[in-house]
Every structure is written in C-alpha cells, then in structure tokens.
NUNULO-623791 format. One record per residue (C-alpha): x, y, z. Coordinates in steps of 0.1 Angstrom, whole numbers, plus 2048, in hexadecimal, padded with zeros to 3 digits. Example, Ala and Ser with C-alpha at 12.3 -4.5 7.8 and 13.67 -1.06 7.14 Angstrom:
REM residues 2
87B7D384E;8897F5847;
REM end
This chain:
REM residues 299
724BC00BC;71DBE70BF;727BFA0A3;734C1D0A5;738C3A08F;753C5609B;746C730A4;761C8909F;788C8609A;78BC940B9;775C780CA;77AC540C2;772C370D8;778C0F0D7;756BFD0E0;752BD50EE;731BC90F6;73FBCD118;74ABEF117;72BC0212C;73EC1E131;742C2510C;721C1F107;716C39124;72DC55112;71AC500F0;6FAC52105;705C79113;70AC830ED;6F5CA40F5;70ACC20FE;70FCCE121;717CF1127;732CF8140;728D1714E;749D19162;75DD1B14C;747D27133;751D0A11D;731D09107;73DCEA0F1;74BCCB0F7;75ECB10DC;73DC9D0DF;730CB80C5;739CC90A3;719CE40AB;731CFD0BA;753CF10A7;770CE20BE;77BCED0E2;799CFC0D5;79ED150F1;78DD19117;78FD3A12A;798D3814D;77ED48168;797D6816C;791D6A145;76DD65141;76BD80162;77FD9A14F;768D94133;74DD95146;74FDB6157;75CDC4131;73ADB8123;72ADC7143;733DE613F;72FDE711D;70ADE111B;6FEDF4139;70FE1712A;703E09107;6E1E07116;6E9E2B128;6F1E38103;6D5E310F8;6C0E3E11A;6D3E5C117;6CAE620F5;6A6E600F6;6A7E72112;6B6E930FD;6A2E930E3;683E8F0FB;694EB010C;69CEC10EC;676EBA0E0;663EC10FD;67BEE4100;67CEEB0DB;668F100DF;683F180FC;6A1F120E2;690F240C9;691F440DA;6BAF410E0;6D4F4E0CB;6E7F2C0B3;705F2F0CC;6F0F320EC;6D9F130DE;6F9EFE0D4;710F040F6;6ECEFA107;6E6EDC0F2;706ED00FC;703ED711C;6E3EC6123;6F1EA6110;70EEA212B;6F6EA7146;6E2E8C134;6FEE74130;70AE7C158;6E9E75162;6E1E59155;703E48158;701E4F182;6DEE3C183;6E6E1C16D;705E1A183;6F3E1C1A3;6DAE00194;6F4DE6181;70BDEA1A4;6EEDE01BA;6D8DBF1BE;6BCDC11A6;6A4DC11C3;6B6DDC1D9;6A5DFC1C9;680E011CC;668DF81AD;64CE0F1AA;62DE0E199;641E08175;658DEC16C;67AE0416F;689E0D189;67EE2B19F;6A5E3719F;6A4E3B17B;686E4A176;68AE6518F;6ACE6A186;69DE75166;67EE8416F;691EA0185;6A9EA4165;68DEA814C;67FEC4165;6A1ED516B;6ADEDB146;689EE1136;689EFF153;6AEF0614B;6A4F0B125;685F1E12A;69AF34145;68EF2E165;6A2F30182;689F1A197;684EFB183;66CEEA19D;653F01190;654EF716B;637EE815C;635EE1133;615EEB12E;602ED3147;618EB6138;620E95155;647E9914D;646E7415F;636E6A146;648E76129;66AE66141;65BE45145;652E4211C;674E51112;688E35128;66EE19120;673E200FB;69CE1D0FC;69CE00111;681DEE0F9;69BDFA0E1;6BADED0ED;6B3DCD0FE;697DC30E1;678DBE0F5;658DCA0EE;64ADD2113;65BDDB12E;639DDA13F;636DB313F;633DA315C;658D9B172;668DB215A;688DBC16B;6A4DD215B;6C5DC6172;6B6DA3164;6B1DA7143;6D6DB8141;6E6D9A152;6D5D86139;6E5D9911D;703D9812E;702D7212C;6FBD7010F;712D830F9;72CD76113;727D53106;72AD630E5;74AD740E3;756D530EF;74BD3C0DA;75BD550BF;77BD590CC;782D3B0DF;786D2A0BA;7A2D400B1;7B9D3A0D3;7B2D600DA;7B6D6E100;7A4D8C111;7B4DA70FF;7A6D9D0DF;783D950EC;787DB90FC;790DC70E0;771DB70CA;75DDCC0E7;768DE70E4;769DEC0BC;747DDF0BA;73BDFA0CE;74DE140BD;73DE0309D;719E080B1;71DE2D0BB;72BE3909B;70BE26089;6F0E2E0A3;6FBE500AE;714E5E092;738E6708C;734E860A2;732E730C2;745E570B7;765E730B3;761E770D4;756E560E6;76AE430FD;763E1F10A;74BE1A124;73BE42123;715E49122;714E61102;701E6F0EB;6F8E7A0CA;70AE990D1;72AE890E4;736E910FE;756EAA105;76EE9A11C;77CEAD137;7A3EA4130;798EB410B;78EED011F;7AAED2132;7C4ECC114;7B4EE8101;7BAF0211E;7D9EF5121;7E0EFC0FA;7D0F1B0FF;7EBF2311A;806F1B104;7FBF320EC;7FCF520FC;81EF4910D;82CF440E9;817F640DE;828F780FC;84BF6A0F1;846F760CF;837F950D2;855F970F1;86DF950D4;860FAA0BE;862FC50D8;83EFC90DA;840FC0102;850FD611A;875FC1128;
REM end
C-alpha cells in the first residue's frame, strides 16, 4: 500500500497500488515555470502561494512594454545625470565667469539638451536588435557614446563661448574618455554590475534581463490579490516617482512625468511653457480691460 500525505488543500489525490498515473504526478513535484503565461507557480507548491489569478498574454504584453519603458528612461535618468554633472565639472571655470541668472537659464538649458540626447539614443538602441548597431572597441554601443561625445563637445564650447565648438579642447583632455567613464559608471550603477568590460557584456541584453525579471515580479505580487493591468501599472509608475524623488530630489520629481529622461534639475515641459504664455496673455487682456475702464486707454 502507498501512503500519501496531501500536499496542499488545493491538491489531493486517491492512490491504489495500481494507480501509475498518481504516482507519475507525485514524481513531477518540482515547479515548472510557464513562461507563457507567465504562470510561475503551480498548486504542486506552497513556495510562491496559490495560483489565485493568471494574466492573459495581452496582459502580461501591456505589462511588459510598461516595465520596458520604465527601465530604459530609468536607466536614461540616471545616464543623463552623470552626464550633467560631468558637463557642469569639466565646464565649472566657464560658469564661473557668468552672471547667477546667465549660469542658471544655462544650467537648465544644458540639462534638457542632456535629457533629449540621451532619450533619442536609448530609443534608437532598445527599438533595434541588439546586434543591429555597431560595437566598437568598448562594451557600449558606438550610438551612445557618440551621441554623447558630440554633446560633451558642443555645450563645454557653448559655456566657454565659442561659436565653433569642433575646435574645443579642455586643456588636452580625451573628452571620449571622460564620455565612456561617465556612461560606464551609471550603467554599473543602475543595472548593479561591476564591469561593463567583461566579456559578452551587452546592454539591450542585460535590459531584457531586467525586464524579465521584475516582470515576473510584479506578477507574482499582484496576481495574489486578483488585481488587473491598471493596478500593476499603477505600482510602476508610483515606484518610480518614489525612485526620482529619492535619487534625484523633490525638484525634478515636481516636474517628472512617466517615462521622461530627467534630471536633477527637471525638466520644463513645453505644454508648461505654453500654459504660462498663455497666462501671460490673459493678463494683459484683463490689464487692458481695466485700465480701459478706468479711462486710462483711449475708446
């Protein structure tokens, strides 16, 4: 006779000596991870808690291109970042010879130009095969690195005031140099690896396995609470809010909208742009109708 403890309430099973399929199913005990479905638990196992809910593939693709976007313009933050403050250091004399308005309007110029920047090349990389763009001598992609490279040049001459930036040269410095550290240091920082430089080292890759993985997380948490996609979009979304206002403080966190390369110094929107003109409009019309009442203006 072949006695048999339950595994779960969920899973009960009659045994016979003759019953070889019931003996086969105690035999596949281990978990098997569905990754259709993303169904990363069965009732076989109490390590995840029960099945209670199972996305469908338009789900887990929703969720999928959320988390996609979410870590590649997380990753571009913290590009974009680094990136500035290598600018503002390497420019510091420059800004010290402007006036505090001139040096702030510039600052904030340069840190849109930053964030643009950086957003166009991670886009151009994450939206193409990770062999499509040519790897040069480093482990990043030439795209990115030149992308940033021309930047660094540009706004260093900017600050320094010259109209022909191709020219500029910080005092014999390799500016690729001081690119290729600046972007190996954030992405070191961001995806938690210590070399960039080891061998088959490939950014689209290690973002895709990141992807994964915090995919298989977010369901596993909410697939116990019968949630759908909007609340595992909205756990996305506040959790990066969380990460910008912690990593890069309440000033760009004021300002930062889902899915947006920013940076320390945030980034002004053009429809907040466009509203204040538009304020600004109102203003004077209502400051004409006044003084137009008062007698001030001419009938």
């Amino acid at each position: 006779l072949f006695l048999l403890a339950t595994p779960s309430a969920d899973t009960a099973f009659s045994f016979s000596p003759a019953c070889h399929s019931c003996i086969a199913q105690c035999n596949r005990m281990p978990t098997m991870e569905l990754f259709a479905m993303e169904r990363l638990h069965d009732p076989a196992t109490v390590s995840y808690g029960p099945a209670e809910h199972v996305y469908s593939l338009h789900d887990i693709d929703v969720i999928t291109q959320k988390i996609t976007d979410d870590e590649w313009t997380g990753l571009g933050t913290v590009i974009a970042e680094t990136m500035f403050e290598t600018i503002l250091d390497v420019g510091d004399d420059g800004l010290r010879q402007r006036g505090w308005v001139e040096r702030m309007s510039l600052t904030n110029r340069i840190a849109e130009e930053v964030s643009s920047a950086v957003e166009t090349s991670l886009y151009k990389i994450r939206s193409q095969p990770s062999n499509a763009f040519v790897q040069g001598p480093h482990a990043l992609p030439e795209e990115l690195l030149t992308s940033l490279h021309t930047l660094l040049r540009h706004e260093l001459g900017t600050i320094i005031g010259l109209d022909d930036d191709l020219s500029f040269d910080y005092n014999g410095r390799d500016l690729s140099v001081i690119v290729l550290s600046s972007v190996s240091e954030a992405i070191e920082s961001y995806c938690g690896i210590t070399n960039i430089n080891a061998p088959f080292f490939n950014l689209s890759t290690e973002m895709e396995h990141r992807i994964r993985d915090r995919r298989r997380e977010l369901l596993v948490k909410h697939s116990k609470g019968y949630e759908d996609v909007n609340n595992v979009k909205e756990d996305i979304e506040k959790s990066r809010e969380v990460w910008v206002r912690e990593v890069l403080g309440n000033r760009a966190a004021r300002n930062y909208e889902f899915g947006e390369v920013t940076t320390k110094a945030g980034n002004e929107h053009s429809h907040e742009k466009e509203k204040r003109v538009r304020q600004g409009r109102q203003f004077k019309i209502l400051n004409a109708l006044f003084q137009d009442l008062d007698g001030v203006l001419m009938p």
